[in-house]
TIVO-2410 file (N, C-alpha, C; in nm, 3 decimals):
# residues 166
REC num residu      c1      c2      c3 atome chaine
REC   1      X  -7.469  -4.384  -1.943     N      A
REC   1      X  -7.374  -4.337  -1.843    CA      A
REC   1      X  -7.389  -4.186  -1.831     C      A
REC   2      X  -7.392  -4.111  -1.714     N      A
REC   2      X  -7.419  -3.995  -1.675    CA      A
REC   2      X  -7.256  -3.926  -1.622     C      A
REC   3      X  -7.258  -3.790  -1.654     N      A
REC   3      X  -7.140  -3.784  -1.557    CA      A
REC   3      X  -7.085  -3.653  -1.636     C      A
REC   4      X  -6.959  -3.621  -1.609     N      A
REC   4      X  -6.840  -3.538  -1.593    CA      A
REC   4      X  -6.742  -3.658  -1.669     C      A
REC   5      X  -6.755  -3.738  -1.795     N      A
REC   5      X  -6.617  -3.785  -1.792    CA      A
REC   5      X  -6.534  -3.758  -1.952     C      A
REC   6      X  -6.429  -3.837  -1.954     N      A
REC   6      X  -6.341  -3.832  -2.096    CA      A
REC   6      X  -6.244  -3.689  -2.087     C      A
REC   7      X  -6.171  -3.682  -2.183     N      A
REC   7      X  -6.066  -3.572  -2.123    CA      A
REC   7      X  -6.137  -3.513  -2.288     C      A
REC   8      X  -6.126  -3.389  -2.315     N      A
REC   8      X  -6.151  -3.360  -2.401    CA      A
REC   8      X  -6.034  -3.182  -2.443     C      A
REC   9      X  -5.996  -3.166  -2.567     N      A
REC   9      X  -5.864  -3.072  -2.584    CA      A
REC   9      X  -5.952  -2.961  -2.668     C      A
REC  10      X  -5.930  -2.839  -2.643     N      A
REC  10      X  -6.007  -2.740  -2.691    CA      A
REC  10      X  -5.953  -2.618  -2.725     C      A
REC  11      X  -5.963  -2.520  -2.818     N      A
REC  11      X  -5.884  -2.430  -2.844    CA      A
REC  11      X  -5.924  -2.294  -2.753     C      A
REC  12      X  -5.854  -2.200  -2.696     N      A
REC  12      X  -5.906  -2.093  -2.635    CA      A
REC  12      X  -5.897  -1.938  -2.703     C      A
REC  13      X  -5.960  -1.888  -2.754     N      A
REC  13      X  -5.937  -1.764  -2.847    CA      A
REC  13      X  -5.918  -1.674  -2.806     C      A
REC  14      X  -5.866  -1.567  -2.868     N      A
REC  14      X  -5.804  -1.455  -2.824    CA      A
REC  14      X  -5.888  -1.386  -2.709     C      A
REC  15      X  -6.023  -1.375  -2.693     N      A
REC  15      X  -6.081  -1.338  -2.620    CA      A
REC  15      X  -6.139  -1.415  -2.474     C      A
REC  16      X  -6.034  -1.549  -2.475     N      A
REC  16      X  -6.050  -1.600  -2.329    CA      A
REC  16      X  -6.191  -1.705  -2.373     C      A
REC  17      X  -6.254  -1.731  -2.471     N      A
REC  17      X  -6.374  -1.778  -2.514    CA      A
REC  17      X  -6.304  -1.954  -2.567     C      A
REC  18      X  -6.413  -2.060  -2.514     N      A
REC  18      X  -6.396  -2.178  -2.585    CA      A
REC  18      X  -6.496  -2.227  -2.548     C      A
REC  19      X  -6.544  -2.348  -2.584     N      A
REC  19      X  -6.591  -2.435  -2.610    CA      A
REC  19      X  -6.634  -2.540  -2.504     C      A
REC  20      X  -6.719  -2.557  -2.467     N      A
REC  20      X  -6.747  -2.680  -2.332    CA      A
REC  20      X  -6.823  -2.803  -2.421     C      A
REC  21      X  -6.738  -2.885  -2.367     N      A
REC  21      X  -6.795  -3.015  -2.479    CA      A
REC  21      X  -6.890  -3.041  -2.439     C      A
REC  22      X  -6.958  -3.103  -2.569     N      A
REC  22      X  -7.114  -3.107  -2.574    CA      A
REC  22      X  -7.158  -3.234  -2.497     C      A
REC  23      X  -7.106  -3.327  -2.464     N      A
REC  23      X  -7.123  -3.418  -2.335    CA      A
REC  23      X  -7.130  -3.358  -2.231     C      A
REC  24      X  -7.069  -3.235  -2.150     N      A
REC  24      X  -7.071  -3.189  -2.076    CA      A
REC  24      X  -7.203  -3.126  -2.047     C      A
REC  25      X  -7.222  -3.001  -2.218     N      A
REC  25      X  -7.352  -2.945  -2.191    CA      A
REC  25      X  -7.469  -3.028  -2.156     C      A
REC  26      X  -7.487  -3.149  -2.247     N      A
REC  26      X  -7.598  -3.247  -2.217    CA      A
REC  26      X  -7.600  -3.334  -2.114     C      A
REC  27      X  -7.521  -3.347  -2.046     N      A
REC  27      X  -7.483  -3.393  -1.875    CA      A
REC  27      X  -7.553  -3.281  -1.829     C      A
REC  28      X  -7.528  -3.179  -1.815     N      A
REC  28      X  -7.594  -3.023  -1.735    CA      A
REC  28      X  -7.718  -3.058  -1.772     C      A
REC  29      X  -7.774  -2.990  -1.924     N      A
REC  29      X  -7.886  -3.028  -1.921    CA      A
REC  29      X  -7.991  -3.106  -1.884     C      A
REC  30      X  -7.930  -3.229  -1.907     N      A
REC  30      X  -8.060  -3.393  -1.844    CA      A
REC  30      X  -8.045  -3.338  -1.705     C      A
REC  31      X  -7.949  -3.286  -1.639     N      A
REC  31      X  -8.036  -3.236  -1.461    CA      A
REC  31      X  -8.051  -3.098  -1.442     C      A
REC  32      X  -8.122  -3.028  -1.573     N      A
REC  32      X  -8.197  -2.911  -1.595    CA      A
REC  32      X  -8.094  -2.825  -1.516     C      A
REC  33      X  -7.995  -2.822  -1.559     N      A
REC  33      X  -7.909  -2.691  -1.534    CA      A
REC  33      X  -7.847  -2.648  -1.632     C      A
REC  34      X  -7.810  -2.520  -1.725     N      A
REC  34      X  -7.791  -2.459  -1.790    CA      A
REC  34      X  -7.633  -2.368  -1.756     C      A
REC  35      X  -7.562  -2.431  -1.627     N      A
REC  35      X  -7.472  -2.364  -1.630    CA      A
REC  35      X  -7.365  -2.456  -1.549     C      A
REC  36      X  -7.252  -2.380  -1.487     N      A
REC  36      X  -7.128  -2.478  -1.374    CA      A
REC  36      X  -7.075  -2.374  -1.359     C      A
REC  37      X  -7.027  -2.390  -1.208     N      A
REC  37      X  -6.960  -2.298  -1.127    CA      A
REC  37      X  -6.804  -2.342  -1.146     C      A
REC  38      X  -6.728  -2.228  -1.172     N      A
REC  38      X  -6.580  -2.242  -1.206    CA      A
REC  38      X  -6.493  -2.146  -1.109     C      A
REC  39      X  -6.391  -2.195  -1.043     N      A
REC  39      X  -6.313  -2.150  -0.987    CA      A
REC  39      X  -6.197  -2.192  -0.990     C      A
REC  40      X  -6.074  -2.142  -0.953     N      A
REC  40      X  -5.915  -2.144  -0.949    CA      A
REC  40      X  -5.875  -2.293  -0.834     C      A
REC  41      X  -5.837  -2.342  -0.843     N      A
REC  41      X  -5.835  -2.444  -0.725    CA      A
REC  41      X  -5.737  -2.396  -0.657     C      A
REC  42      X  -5.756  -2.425  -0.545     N      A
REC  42      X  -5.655  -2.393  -0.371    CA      A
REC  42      X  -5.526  -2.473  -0.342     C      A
REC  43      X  -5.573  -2.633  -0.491     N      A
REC  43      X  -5.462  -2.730  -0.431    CA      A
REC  43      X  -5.330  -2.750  -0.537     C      A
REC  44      X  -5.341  -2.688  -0.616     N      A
REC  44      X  -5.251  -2.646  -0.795    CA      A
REC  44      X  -5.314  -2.551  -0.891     C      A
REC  45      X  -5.228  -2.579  -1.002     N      A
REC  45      X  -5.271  -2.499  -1.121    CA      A
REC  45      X  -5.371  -2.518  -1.239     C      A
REC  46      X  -5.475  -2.572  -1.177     N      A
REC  46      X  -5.587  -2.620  -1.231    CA      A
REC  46      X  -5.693  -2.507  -1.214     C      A
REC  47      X  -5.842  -2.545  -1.300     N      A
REC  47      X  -6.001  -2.466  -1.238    CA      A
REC  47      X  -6.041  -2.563  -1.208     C      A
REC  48      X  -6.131  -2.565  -1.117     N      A
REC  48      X  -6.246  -2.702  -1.077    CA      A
REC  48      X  -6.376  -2.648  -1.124     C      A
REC  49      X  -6.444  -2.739  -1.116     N      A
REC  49      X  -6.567  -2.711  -1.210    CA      A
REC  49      X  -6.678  -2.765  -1.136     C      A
REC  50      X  -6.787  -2.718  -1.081     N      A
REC  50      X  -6.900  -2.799  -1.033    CA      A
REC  50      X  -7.017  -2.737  -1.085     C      A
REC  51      X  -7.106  -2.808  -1.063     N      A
REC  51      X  -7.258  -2.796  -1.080    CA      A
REC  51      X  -7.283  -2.705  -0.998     C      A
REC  52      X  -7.400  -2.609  -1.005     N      A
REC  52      X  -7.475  -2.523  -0.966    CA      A
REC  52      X  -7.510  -2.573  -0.772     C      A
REC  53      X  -7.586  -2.689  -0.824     N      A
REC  53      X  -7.623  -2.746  -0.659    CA      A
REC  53      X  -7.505  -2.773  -0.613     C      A
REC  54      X  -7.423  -2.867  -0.647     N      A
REC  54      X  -7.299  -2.913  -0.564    CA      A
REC  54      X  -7.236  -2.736  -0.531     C      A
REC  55      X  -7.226  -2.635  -0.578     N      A
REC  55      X  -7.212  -2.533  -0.488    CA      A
REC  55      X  -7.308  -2.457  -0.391     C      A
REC  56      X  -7.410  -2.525  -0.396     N      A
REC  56      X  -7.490  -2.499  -0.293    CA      A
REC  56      X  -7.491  -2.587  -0.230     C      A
REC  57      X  -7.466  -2.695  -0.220     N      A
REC  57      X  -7.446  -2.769  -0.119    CA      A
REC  57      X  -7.305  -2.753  -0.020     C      A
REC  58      X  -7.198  -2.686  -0.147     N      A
REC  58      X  -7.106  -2.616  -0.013    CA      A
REC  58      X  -7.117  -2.512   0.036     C      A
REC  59      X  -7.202  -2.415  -0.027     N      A
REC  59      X  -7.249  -2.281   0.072    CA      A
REC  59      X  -7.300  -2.323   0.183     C      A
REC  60      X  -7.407  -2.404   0.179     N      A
REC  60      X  -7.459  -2.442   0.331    CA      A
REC  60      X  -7.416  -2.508   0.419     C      A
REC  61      X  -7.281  -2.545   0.403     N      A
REC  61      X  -7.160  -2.596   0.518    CA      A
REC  61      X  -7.120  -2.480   0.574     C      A
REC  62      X  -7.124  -2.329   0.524     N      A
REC  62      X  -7.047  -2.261   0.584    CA      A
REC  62      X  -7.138  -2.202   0.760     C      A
REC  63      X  -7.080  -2.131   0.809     N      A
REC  63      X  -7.142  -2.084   0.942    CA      A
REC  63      X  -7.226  -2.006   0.923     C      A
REC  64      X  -7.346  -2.010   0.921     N      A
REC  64      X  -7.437  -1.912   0.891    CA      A
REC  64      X  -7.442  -1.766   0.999     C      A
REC  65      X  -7.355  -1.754   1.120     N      A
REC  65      X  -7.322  -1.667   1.225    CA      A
REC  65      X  -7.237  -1.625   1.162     C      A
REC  66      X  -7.121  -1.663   1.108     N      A
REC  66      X  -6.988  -1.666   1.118    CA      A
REC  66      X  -6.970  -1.500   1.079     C      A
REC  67      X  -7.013  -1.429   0.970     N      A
REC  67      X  -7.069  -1.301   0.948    CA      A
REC  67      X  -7.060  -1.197   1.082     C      A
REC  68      X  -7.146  -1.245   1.171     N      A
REC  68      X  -7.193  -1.163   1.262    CA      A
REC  68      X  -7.067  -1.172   1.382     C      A
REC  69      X  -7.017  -1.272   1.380     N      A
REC  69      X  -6.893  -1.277   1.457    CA      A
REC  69      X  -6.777  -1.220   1.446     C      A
REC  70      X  -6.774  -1.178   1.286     N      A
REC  70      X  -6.629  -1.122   1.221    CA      A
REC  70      X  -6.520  -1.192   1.217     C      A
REC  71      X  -6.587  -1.343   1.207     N      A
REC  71      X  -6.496  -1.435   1.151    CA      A
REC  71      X  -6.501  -1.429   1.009     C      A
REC  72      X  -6.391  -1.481   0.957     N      A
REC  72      X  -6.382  -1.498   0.808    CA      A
REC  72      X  -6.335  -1.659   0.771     C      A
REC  73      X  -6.425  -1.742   0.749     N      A
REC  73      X  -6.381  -1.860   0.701    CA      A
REC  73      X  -6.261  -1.865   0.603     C      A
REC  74      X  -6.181  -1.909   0.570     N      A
REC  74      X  -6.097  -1.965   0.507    CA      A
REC  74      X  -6.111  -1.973   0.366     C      A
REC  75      X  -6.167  -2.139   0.383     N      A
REC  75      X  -6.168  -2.189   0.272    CA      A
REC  75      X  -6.289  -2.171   0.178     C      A
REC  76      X  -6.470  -2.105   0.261     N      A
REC  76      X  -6.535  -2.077   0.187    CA      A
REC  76      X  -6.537  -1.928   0.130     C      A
REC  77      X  -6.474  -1.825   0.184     N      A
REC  77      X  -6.428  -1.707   0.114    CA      A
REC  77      X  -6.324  -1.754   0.030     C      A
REC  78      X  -6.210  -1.801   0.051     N      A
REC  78      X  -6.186  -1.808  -0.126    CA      A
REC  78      X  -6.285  -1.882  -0.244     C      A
REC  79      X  -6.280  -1.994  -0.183     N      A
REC  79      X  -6.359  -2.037  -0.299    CA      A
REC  79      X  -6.472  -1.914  -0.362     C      A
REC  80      X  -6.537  -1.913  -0.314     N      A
REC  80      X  -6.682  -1.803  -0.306    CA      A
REC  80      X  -6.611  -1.661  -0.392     C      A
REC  81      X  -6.514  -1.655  -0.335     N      A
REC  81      X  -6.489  -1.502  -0.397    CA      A
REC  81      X  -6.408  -1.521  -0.489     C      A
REC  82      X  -6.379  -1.620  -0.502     N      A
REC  82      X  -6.346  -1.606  -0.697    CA      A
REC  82      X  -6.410  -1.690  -0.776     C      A
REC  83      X  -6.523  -1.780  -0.732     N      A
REC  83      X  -6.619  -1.836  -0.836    CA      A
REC  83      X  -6.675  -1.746  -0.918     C      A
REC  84      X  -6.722  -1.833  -1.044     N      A
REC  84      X  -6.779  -1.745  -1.151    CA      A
REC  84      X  -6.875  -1.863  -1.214     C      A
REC  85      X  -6.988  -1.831  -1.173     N      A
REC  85      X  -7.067  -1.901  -1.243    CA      A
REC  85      X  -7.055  -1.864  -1.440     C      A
REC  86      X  -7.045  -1.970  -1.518     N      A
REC  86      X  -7.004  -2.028  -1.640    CA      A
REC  86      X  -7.157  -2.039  -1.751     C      A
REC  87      X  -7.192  -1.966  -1.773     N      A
REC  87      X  -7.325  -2.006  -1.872    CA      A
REC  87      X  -7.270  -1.996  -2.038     C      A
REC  88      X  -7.281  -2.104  -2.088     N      A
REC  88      X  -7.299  -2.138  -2.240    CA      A
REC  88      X  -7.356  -2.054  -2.299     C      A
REC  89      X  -7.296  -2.022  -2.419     N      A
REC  89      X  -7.353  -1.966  -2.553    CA      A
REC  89      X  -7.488  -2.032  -2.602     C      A
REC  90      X  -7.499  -2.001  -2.676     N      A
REC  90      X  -7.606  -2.070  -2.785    CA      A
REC  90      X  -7.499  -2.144  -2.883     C      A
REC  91      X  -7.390  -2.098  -2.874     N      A
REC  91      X  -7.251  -2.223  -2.979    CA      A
REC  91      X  -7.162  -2.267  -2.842     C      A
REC  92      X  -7.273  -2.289  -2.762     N      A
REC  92      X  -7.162  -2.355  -2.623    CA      A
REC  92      X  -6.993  -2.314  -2.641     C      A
REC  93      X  -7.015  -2.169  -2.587     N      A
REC  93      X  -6.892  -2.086  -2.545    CA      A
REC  93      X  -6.908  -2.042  -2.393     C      A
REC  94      X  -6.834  -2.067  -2.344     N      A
REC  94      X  -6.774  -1.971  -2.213    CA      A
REC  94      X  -6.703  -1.857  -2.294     C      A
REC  95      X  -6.685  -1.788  -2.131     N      A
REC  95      X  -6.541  -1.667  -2.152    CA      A
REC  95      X  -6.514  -1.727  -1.998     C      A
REC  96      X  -6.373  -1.703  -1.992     N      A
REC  96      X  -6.357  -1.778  -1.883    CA      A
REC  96      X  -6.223  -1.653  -1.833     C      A
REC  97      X  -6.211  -1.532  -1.753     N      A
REC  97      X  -6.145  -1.458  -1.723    CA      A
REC  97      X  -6.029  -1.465  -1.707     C      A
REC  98      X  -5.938  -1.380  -1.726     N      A
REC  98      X  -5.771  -1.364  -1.750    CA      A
REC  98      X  -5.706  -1.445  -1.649     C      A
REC  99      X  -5.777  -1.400  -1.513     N      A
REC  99      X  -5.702  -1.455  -1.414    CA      A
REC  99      X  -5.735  -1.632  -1.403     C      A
REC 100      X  -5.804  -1.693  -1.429     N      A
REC 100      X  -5.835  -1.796  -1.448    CA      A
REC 100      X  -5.780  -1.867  -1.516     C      A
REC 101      X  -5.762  -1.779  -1.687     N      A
REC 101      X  -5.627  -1.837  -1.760    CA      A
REC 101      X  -5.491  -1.833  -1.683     C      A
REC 102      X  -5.458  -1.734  -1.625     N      A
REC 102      X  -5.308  -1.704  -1.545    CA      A
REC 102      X  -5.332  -1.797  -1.487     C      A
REC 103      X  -5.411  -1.822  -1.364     N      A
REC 103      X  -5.382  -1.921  -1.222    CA      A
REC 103      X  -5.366  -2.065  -1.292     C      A
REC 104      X  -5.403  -2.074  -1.425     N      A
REC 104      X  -5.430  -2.240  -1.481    CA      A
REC 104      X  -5.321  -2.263  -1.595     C      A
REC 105      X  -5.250  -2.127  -1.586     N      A
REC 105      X  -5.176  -2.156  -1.697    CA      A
REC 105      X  -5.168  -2.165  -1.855     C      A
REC 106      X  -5.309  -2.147  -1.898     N      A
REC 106      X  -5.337  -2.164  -2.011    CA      A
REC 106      X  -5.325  -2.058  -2.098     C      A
REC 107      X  -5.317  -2.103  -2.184     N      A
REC 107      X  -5.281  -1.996  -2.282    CA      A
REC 107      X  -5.350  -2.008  -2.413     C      A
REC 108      X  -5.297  -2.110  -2.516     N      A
REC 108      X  -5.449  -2.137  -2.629    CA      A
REC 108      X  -5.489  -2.278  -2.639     C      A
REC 109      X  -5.431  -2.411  -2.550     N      A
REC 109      X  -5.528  -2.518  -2.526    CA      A
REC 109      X  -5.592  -2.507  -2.421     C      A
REC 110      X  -5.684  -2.581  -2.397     N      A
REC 110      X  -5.721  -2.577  -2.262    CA      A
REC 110      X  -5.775  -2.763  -2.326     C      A
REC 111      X  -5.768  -2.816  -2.174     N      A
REC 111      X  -5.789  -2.966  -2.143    CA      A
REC 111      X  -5.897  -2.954  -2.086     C      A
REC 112      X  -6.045  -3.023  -2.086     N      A
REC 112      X  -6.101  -3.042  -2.009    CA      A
REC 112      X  -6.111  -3.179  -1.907     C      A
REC 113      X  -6.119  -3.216  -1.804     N      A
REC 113      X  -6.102  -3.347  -1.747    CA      A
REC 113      X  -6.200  -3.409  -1.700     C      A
REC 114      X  -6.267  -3.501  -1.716     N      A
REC 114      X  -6.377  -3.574  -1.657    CA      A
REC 114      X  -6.333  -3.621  -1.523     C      A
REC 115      X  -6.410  -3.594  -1.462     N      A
REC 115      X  -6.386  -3.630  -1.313    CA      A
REC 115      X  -6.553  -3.720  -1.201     C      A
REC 116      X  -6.613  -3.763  -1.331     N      A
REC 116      X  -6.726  -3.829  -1.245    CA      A
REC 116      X  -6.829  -3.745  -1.181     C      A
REC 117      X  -6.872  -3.671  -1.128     N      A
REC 117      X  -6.996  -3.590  -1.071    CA      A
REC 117      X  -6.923  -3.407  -1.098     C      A
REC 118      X  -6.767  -3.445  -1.130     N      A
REC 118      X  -6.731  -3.277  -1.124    CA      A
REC 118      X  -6.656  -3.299  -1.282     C      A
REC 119      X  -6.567  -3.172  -1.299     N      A
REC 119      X  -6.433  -3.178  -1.361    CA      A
REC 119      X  -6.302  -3.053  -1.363     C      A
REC 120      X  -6.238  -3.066  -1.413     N      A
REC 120      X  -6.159  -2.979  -1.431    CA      A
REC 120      X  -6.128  -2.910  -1.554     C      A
REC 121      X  -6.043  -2.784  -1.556     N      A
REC 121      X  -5.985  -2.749  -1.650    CA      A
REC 121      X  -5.805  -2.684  -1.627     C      A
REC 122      X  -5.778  -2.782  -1.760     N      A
REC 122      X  -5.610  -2.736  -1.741    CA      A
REC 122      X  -5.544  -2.695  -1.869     C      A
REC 123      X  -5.440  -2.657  -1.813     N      A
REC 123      X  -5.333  -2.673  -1.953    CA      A
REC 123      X  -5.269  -2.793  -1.996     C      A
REC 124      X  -5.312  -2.839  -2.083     N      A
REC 124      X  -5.255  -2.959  -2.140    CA      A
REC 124      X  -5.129  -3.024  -2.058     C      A
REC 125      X  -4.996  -2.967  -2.135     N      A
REC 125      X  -4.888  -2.992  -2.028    CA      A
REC 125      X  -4.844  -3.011  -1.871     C      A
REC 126      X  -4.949  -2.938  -1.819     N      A
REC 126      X  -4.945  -2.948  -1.663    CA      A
REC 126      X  -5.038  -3.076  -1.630     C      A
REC 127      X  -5.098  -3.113  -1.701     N      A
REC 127      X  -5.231  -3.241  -1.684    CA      A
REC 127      X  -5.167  -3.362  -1.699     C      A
REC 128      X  -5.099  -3.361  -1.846     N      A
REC 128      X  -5.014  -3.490  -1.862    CA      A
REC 128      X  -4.897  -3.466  -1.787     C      A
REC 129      X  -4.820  -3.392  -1.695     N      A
REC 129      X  -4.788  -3.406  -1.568    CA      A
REC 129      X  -4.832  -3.440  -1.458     C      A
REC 130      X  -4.923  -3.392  -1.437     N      A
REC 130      X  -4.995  -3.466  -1.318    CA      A
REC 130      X  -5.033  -3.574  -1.314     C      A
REC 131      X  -5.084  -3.634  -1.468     N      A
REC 131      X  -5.109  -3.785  -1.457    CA      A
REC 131      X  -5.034  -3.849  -1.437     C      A
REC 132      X  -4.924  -3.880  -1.437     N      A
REC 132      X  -4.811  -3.920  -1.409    CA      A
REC 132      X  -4.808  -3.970  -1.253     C      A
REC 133      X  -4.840  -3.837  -1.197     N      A
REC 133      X  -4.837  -3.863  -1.025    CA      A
REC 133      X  -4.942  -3.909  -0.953     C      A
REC 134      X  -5.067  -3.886  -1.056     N      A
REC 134      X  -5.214  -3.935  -0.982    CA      A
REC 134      X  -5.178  -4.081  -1.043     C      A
REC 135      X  -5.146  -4.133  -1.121     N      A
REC 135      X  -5.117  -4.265  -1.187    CA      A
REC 135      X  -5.044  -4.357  -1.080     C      A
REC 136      X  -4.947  -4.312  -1.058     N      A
REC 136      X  -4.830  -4.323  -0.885    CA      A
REC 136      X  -4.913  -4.357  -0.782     C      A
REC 137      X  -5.079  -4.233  -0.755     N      A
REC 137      X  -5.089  -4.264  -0.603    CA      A
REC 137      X  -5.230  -4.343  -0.652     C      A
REC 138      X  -5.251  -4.353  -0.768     N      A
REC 138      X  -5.400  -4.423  -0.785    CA      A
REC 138      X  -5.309  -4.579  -0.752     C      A
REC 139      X  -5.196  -4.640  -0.830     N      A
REC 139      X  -5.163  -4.770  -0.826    CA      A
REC 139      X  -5.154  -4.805  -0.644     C      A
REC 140      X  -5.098  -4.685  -0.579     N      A
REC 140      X  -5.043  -4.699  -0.450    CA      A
REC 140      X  -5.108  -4.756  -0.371     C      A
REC 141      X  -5.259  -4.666  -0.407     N      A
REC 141      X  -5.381  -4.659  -0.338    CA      A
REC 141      X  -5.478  -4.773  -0.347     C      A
REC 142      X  -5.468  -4.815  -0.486     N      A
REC 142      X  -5.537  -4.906  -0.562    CA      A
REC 142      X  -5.642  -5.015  -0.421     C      A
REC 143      X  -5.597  -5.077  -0.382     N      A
REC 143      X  -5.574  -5.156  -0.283    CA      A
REC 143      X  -5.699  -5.152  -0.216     C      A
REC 144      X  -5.684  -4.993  -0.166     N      A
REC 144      X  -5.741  -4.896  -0.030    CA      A
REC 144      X  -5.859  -4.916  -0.091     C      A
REC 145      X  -5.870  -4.872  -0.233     N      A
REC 145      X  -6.008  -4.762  -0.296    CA      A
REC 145      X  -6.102  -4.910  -0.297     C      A
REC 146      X  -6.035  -5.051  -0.374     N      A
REC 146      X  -6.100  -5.126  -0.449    CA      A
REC 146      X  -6.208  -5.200  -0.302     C      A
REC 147      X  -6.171  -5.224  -0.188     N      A
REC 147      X  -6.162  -5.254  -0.052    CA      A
REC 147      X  -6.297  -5.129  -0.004     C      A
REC 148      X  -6.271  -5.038  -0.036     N      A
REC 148      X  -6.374  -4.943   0.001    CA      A
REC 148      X  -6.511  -4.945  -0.044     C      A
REC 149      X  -6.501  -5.036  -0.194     N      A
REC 149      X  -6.651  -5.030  -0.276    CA      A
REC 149      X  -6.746  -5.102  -0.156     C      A
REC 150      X  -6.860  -5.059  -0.134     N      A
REC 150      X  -6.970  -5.128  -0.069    CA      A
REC 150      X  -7.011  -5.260  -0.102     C      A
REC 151      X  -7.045  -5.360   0.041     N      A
REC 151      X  -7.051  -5.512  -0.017    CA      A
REC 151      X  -7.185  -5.512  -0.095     C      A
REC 152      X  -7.266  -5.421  -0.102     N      A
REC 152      X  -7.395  -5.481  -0.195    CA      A
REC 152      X  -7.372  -5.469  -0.287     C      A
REC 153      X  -7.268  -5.363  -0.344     N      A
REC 153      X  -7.242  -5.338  -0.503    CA      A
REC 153      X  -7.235  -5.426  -0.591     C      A
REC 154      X  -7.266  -5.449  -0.700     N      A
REC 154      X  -7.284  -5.571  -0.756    CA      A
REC 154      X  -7.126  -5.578  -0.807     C      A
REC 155      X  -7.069  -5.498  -0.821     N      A
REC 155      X  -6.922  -5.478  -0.861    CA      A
REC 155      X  -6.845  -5.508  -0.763     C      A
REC 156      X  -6.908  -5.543  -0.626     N      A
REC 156      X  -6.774  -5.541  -0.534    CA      A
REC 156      X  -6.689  -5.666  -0.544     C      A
REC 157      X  -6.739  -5.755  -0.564     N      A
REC 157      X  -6.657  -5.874  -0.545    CA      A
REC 157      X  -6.548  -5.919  -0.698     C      A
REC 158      X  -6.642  -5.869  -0.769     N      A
REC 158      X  -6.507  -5.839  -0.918    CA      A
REC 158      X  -6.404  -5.771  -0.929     C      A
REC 159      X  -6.428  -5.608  -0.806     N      A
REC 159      X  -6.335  -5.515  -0.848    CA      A
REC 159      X  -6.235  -5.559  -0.738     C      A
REC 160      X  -6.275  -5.621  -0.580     N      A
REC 160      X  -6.168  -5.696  -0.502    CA      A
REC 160      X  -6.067  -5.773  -0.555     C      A
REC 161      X  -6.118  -5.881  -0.637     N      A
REC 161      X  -6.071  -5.970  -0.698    CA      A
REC 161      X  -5.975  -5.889  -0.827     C      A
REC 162      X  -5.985  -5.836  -0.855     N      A
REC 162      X  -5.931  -5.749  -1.004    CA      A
REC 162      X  -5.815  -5.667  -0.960     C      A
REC 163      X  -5.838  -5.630  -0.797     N      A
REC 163      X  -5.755  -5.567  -0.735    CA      A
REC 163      X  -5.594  -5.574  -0.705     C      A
REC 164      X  -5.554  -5.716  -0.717     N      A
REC 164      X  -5.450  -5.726  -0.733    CA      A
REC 164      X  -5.391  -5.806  -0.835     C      A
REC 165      X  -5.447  -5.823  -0.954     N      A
REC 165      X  -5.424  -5.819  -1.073    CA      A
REC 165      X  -5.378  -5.706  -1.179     C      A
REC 166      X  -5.264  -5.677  -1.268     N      A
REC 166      X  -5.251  -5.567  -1.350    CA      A
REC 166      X  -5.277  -5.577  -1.467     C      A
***
């Protein structure tokens, strides 16, 4: 299994420095990347976390004019201007900046979250809050998502069926 997943709890030291679990690093690694782009998220008090390409794949959504027009996109200037690309120690450490701790709340845990191709980082307490509510709209949703899997999937007709079972 490949991925971004498992929740994993980590200590943050006085100097803003911790630890990226080593599933994570070796996820990066097997697709020869050595680092992840970290930023403040737009939608709570979380960081989001992506891969190197997956932020190049949202740079090149933006308007490549848009510059010359003296427009200012939105949503790819923030993001963009407070990313911080994230490179590992040799003892797989980040430093992960003040304001990053402020906007996320953290202080000396930090949560990491598996999220499948991405992840996050939180403060403990605000996470097992939120699960709570993603728990709410995952059951809500349940329905929608299981209905959405593609019919060739070899999973589709188990996870339909499973779908309204608890």
């Amino acid at each position: 299994m490949q991925g971004f997943l498992s929740y994993s709890l980590h200590r943050v030291d006085k100097k803003g420095r911790v630890s990226v679990p080593s599933s994570y690093r070796a996820y990066l690694m097997s697709k020869e990347m050595n680092s992840f782009v970290c930023f403040p998220s737009l939608l709570g008090p979380w960081l989001q976390a992506v891969t190197p390409k997956q932020m190049q794949a949202f740079m090149g959504r933006q308007n490549p004019l848009a510059a010359f027009g003296g427009e200012v996109e939105a949503y790819p200037t923030l993001i963009c201007s407070q990313a911080a690309e994230m490179i590992p120690d040799t003892d797989g450490r980040i430093v992960l900046p003040p304001e990053f701790l402020a906007h996320a709340s953290i202080d000396e845990d930090i949560a990491f979250v598996g999220q499948g191709s991405y992840f996050s980082l939180w403060s403990p307490p605000l996470f097992e809050a939120e699960k709570i509510k993603l728990r709410d709209r995952a059951l809500a949703g349940r329905s929608e998502w299981a209905a959405a899997v593609p019919a060739g999937h070899a999973d589709a007709t188990k996870m339909r069926s499973d779908a309204g079972h608890d």
